[in-house]
C-alpha atoms as one frame of an Amber mdcrd trajectory, in Angstrom:
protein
  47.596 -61.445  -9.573  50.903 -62.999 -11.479  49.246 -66.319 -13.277  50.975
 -69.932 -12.130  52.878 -69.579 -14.442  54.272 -67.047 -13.864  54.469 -67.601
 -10.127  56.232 -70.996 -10.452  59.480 -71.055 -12.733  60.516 -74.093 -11.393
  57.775 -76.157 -10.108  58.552 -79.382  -8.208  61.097 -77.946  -6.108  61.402
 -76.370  -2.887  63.181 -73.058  -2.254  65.975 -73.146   0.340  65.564 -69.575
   1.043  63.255 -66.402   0.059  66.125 -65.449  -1.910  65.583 -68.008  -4.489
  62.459 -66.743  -5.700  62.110 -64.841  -8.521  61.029 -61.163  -9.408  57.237
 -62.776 -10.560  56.712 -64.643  -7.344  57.851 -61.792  -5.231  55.630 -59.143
  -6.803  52.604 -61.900  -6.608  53.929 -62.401  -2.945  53.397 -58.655  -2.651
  50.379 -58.353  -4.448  48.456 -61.481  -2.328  49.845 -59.849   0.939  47.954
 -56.411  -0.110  44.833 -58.557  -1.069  45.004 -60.748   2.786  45.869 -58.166
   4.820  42.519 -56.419   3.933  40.572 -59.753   3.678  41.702 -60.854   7.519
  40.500 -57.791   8.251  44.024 -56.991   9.868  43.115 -53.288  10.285  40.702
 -54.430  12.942  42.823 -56.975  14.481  45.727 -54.196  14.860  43.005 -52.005
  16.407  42.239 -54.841  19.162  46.135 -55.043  19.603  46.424 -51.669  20.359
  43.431 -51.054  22.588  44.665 -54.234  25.040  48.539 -53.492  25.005  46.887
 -49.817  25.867  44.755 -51.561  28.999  47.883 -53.728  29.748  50.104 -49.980
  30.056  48.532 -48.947  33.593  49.129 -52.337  35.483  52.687 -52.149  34.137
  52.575 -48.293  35.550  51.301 -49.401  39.048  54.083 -52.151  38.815  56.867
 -49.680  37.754  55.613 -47.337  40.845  55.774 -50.363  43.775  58.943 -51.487
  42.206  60.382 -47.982  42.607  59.035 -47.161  46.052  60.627 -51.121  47.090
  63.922 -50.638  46.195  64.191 -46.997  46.436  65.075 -46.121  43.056  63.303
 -42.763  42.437  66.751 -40.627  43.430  68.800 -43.019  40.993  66.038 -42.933
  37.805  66.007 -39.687  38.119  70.078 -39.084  38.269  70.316 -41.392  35.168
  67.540 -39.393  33.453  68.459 -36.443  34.634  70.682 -34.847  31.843  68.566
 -36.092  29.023  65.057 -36.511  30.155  62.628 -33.744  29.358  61.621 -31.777
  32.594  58.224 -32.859  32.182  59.412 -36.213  32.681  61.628 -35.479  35.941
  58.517 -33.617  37.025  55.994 -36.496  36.727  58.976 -38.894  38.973  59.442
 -36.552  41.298  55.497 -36.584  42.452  55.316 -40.585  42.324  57.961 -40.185
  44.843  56.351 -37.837  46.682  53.395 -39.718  46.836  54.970 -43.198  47.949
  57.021 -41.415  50.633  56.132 -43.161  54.271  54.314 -45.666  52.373  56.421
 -48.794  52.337  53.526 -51.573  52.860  51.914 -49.690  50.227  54.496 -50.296
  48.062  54.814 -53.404  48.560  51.126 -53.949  47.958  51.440 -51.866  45.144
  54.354 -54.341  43.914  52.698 -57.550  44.135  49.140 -56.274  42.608  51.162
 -54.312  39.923  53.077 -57.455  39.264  50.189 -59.677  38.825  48.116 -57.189
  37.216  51.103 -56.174  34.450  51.639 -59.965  34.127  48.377 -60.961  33.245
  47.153 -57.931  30.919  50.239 -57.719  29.150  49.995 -61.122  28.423  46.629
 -60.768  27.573  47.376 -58.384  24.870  49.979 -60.761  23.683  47.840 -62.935
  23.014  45.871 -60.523  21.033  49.069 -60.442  19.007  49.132 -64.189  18.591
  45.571 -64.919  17.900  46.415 -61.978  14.748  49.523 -63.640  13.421  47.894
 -66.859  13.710  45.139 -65.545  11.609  47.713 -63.591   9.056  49.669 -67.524
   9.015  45.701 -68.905   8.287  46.405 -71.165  11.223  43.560 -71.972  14.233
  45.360 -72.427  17.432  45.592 -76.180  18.795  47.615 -75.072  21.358  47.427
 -75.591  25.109  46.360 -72.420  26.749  49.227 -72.859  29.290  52.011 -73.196
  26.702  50.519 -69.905  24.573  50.481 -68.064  27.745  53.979 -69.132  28.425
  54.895 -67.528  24.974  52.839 -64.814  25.533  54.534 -63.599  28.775  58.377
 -64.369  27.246  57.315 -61.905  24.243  56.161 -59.599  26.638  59.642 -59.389
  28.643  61.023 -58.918  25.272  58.934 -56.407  24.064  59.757 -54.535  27.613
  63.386 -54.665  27.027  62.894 -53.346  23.112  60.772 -50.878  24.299  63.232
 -49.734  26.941  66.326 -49.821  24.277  64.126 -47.666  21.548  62.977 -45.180
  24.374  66.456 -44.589  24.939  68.332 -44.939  21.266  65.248 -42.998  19.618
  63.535 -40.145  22.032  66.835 -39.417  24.504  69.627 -40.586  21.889  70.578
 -37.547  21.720  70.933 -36.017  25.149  72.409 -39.750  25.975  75.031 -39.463
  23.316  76.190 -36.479  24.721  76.176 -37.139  28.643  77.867 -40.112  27.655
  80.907 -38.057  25.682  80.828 -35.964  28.174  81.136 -38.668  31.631  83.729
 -40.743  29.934  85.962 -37.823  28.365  85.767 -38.474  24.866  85.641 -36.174
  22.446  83.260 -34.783  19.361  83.845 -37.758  17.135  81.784 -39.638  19.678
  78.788 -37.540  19.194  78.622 -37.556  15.835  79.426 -41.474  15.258  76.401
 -42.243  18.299  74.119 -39.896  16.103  75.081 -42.232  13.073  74.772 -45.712
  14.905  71.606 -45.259  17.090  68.879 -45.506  14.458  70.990 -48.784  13.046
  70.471 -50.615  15.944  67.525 -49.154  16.944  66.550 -50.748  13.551  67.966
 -53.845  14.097  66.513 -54.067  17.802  63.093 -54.045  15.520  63.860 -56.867
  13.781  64.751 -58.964  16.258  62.015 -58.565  18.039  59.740 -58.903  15.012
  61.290 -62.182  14.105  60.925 -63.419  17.449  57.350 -62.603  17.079  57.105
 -64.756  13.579  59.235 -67.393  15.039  56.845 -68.078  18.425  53.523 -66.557
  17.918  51.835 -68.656  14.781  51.096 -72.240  15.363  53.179 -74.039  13.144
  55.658 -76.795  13.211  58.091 -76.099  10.488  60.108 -72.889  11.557  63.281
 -71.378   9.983  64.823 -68.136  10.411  65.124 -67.985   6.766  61.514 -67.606
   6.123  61.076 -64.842   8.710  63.381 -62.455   8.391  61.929 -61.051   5.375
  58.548 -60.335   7.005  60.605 -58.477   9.883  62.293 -56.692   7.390  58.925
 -55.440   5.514  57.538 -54.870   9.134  60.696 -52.937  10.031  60.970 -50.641
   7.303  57.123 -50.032   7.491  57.005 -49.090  11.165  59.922 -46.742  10.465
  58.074 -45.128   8.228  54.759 -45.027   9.982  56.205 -43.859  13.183  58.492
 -41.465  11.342  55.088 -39.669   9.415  53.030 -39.406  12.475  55.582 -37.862
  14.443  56.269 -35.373  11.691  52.420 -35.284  12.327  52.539 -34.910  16.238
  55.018 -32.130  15.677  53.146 -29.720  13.062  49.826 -30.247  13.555  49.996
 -29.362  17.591  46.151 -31.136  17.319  46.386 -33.011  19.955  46.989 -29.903
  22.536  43.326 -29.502  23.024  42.709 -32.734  24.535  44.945 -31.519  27.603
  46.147 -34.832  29.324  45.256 -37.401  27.768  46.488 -35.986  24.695  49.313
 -38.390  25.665  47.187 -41.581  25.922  45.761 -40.691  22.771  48.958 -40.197
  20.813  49.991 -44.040  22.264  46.792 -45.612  21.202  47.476 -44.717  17.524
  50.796 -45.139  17.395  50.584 -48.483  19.235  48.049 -49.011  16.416  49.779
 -48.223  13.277  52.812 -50.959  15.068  50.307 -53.557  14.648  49.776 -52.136
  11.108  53.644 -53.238  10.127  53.853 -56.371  12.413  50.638 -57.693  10.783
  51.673 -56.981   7.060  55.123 -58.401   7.985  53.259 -61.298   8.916  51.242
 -61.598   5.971  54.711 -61.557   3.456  55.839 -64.189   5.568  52.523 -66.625
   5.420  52.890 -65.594   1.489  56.109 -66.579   1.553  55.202 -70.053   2.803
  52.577 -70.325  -0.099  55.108 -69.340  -3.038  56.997 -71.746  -1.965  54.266
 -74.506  -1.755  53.299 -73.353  -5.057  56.721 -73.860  -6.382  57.067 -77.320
  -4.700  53.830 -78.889  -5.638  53.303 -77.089  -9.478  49.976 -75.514  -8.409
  48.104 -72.471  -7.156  46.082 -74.301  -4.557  49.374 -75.177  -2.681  48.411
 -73.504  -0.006  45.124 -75.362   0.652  47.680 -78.728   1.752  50.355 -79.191
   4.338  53.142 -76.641   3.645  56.543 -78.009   2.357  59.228 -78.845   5.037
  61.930 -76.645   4.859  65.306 -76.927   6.362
């Protein structure tokens, strides 16, 4: 660990952004991120956020289903996915529709319980999420329990609609790119300029969504964009490059074939849990973040131990 000293060229005054720290106080920011994320024992944390956003997945299923079988969507989901789904996927619709046909009270019954179910679990496992970034932010929730639920459910629409976006930008990009060229006339450029611009803002959709989560989750008074967007950006690049390895992984090692079906659920727990790997080190830079600059502000190491500067 970088001494004071070194930590603190200009003690007595308070950053206005990340971007005025120096090299030192980064690479101790680094360095005391390493050293937290192991000593809040956010390996096991991500593990519990991955085993109840897991539990929360079949509730949102059942919901998906009743919705489907309400409003009759099966024939239209499956002439969106239809040119770039896998068949497997097309498949798998095709016998929920099957299933649900002459069943309209069940679906309906299947709606509400789905809704209520998906409601409450995912929010559940949000919470899991918050409790984590709370303890990455070494904050103890003072709360209300109604007002962290209420937080807890918006960040699970959000997560929904970022999940939806990276479904489509990362696994059917592709295929999308090119039924899209292909409906609306245009030409080869198209394909090639989609291919470029869906893992930018597939990216960016990331970051959003993890600076949401660092703006909401902890329970803290002072918040500024400026103080969580490089957290998001750590997280970002990280789950990139998590999710990138273990699907090269998925791909080449063909290990997962032997556990037949639920070779699937198994491939969702662990990448669900190296997610909470990045958001939780992403939330640890932050919280460091907040320290360097306490330590610059007051002129000591312990700056963290007293109420954190105010930062506009």
């Amino acid at each position: 660990m970088s001494s004071p000293a070194e930590s603190r060229p200009e003690t007595g005054t308070v950053p206005s952004s990340p971007t005025k720290l120096g090299l030192r106080e980064w690479l101790a920011v680094f360095k005391r991120s390493f050293k937290e994320f192991l000593g809040d024992d956010c390996m096991g944390l991500a593990q519990e956020i991955a085993y109840s956003s897991l539990l929360a997945f079949f509730p949102a299923l059942i919901f998906l289903v009743g919705l489907l079988g309400l409003i009759n969507g099966y024939d239209t989901l499956q002439e969106f996915l239809g040119p770039v789904a896998p068949g497997a996927v097309l498949d798998v619709i095709g016998d929920i529709q099957k299933a649900s046909e002459g069943k309209g009270g069940a679906s309906l019954v299947a709606f509400m319980a789905g809704a209520a179910g998906a409601v409450w679990a995912s929010s559940g496992a949000m919470n899991s999420v918050i409790k984590a970034v709370n303890r990455a932010y070494d904050r103890t929730e003072t709360r209300p329990f109604w007002k962290v639920r209420l937080i807890a459910i918006f960040l699970v629409v959000l997560t929904g609609f970022v999940t939806a976006a990276l479904f489509l930008l990362i696994v059917f990009g592709g295929p999308l790119g090119e039924a899209i060229a292909a409906r609306a006339g245009l030409g080869g450029a198209f394909d090639l300029v989609w291919s470029i611009l869906r893992w930018p803002i597939a990216f960016v959709a990331i970051l959003i969504f993890f600076a949401l989560v660092y703006f909401l989750a902890p329970n803290r008074d002072e918040r500024s964009w400026r103080w969580v967007s490089p957290g998001s950006l750590v997280a970002g690049a990280l789950w990139l490059v998590l999710s990138g390895l273990f699907a090269l992984y998925t791909s080449f090692a063909g290990s997962y074939e032997a556990y037949g079906s639920i070779a699937g659920g198994i491939v969702l727990l662990l990448w669900l849990n190296y997610s909470a790997f990045a958001l939780l080190f992403g939330a640890e830079v932050n919280s460091e973040l907040d320290r360097q600059a306490d330590i610059r502000a007051s002129g000591g190491p312990n700056a963290g131990l007293i109420e954190r500067a105010r930062r506009q």
